[in-house]
N, C-alpha and C positions, 0 to 999 in steps of 0.2 A: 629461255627458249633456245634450243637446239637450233644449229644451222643444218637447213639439207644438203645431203652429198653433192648433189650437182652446183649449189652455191659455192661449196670448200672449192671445189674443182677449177670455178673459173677464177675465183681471186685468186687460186694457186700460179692460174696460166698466165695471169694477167703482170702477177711481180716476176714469174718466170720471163715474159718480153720483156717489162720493163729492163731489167737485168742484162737481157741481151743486146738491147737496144744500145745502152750505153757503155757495154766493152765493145761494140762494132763501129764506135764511133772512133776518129782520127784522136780526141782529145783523151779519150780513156786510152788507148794505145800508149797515146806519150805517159800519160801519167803512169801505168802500168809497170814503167821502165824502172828500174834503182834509181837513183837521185844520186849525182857523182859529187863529190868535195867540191868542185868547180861551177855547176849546177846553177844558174841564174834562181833555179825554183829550190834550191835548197835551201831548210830553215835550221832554228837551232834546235828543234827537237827532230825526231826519226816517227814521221808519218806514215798510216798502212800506205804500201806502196802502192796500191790500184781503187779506183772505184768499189771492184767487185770487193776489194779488203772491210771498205766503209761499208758496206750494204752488209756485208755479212755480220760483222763484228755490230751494227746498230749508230756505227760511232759517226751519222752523216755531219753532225755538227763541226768535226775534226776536220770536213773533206775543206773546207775552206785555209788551211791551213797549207797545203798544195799547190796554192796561186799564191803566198803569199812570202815575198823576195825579202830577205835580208836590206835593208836602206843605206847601212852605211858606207858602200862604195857605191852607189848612185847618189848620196849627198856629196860627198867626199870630191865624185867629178864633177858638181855644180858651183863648186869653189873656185873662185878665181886665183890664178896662178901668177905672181911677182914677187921682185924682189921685195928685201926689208925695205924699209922706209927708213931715215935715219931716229936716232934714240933720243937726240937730240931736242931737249926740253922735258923729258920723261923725270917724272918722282913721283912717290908712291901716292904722295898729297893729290896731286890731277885724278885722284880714284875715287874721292869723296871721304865721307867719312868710315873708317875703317868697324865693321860689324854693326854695321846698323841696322835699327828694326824695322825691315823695309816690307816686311810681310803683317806689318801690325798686331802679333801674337802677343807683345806684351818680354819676348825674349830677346837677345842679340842674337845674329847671324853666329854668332863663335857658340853659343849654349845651343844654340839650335841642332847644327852640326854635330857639335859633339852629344847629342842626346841620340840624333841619326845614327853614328858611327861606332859609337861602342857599345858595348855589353856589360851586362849586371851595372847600370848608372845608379849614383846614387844620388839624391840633388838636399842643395840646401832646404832647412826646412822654412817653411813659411813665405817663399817665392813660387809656391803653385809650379814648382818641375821646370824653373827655367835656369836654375844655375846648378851646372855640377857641380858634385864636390869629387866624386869619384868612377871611375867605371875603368874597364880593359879593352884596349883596341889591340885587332889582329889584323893589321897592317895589308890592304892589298896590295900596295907597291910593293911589300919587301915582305910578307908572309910571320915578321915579326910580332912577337906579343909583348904590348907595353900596357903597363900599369899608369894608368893618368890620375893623379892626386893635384886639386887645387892647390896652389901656393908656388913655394920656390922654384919646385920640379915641372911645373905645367907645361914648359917648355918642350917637353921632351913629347907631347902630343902637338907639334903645327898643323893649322889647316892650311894645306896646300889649294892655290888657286891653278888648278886644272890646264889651264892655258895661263901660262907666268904673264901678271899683267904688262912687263916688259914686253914680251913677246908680241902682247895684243896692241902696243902702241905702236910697233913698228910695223904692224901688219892690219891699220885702222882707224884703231885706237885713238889716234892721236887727234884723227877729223870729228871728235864726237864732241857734245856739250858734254860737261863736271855729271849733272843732271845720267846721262845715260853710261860714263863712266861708275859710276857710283853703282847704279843696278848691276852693272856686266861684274863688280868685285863681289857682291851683295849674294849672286843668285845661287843657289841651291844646286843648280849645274854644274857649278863653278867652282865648287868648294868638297874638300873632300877633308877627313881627318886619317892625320897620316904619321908615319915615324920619324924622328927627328934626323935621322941618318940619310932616309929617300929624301926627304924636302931638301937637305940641303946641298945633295949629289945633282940634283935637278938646276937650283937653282932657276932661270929664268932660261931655260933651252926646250927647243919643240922639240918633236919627234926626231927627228934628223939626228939630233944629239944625243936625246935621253931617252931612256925607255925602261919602266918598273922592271928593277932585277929579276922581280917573281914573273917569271914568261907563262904564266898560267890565267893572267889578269891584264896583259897586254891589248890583246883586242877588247876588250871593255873598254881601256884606256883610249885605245887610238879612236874607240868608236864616242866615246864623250869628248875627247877635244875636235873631233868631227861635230859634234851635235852643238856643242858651245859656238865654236867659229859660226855653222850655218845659222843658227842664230842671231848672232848679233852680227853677222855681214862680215864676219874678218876672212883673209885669203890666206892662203900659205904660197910657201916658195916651192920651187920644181923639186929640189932635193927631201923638203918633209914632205911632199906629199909623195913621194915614192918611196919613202919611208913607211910610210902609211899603209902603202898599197901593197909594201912587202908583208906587215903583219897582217894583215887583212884576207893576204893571199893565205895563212896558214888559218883562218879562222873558218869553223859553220858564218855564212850569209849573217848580217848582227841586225837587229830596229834597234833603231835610236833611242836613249835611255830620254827622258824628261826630266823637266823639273816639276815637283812636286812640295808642296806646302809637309812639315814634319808635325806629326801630333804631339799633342802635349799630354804630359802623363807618363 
């Protein structure tokens, strides 16, 4: 059934106000604007810049996208700020037990990880995809490409813990039960698979000190040991945290990465 003319006409008039209504509003005005580097509303992707872009383009779903602030320099200032606490009584043993299967898959924490982190994995047979034996890691600390083969060489892939547990004893840590140390080495947040040369130039130092060579992976960085600390309640000191807020300053607005369970397979 055909629409009559005079029906086309008034739905025509009718999206025509709507349309107008909402670029004569105060909020389509500001939206309207470019979105500057600095930008409270700037995200990590490049959103139509106005309403009227959404309306036109169909893309209203996107228009949420607008209101929605990068997190990790509003977690980042929710952090309490002090010095270290001293290191005194720290060993790696007060972590718990080191790769354990605390997510109950049937895997360790170390195969877990490395099934996350590298490419082309290949796993032993007959453990159902929980043990490697081989795969290639391209390094986001250092942009490196390492070959990880089980055995003598394995070394040369470490999982780095994100925030060095040294660091989180001195800045927490230390008030915790074995019980919730054990999760904070365990967690998915926490662990990254990385290159033998980064892990060991890092060592147990925050931002302040260290920071991945490869400057193209650093706000990721500083935005996960943001997301770990708020997390498990740990603070940092005046000097990292405006370490922080220097790389932060060079980044698009960041959300905070997750911890998420890794599939098997």
């Amino acid at each position: 059934m055909r629409r009559s003319r005079p029906t086309l006409l008034v739905v025509t008039g009718l999206v025509a106000l709507l349309c107008a209504l909402l670029l004569a509003s105060p909020r389509a005005d500001k939206l309207s604007q470019p979105l500057r580097r600095d930008s409270p509303t700037a995200t990590s992707q490049t959103p139509p810049t106005s309403i009227a872009a959404h309306l036109a383009s169909g893309s209203l779903a996107q228009l949420s996208t607008l209101y929605l602030a990068g997190t990790a320099r509003r977690t980042l200032a929710r952090l309490d700020v002090k010095g270290r606490a001293s290191k005194s009584g720290y060993s790696r043993e007060k972590f718990g037990q080191a790769w354990r299967d605390l997510d109950r898959n049937g895997c360790d924490q170390r195969n877990d990880v490395l099934r996350r982190d590298l490419r082309r994995v290949r796993f032993k047979p007959g453990t159902y995809g929980c043990v490697v034996l081989r795969g290639t890691l391209i390094s986001l600390y250092s942009g490196r490409k390492v070959r990880f083969v089980r055995g003598p060489s394995s070394y040369q892939v470490p999982i780095d813990h994100v925030v060095a547990l040294s660091d989180a004893w001195q800045k927490g840590a230390h008030r915790w039960s074995t019980a919730k140390r054990e999760r904070f080495a365990n967690d998915f947040l926490e662990l990254r698979a990385t290159d033998l040369h980064s892990n060991a130039s890092k060592g147990d130092s925050d931002a302040a000190s260290w920071l991945p060579p490869r400057k193209a992976h650093r706000c990721r960085y500083v935005a996960r040991q943001i997301a770990v600390k708020s997390k498990y309640g740990l603070w940092v000191t005046k000097a990292e945290r405006e370490a922080m807020l220097r790389v932060l300053s060079g980044c698009r607005n960041l959300g905070m990465p997750r911890s998420r369970p890794v599939p098997l397979g």
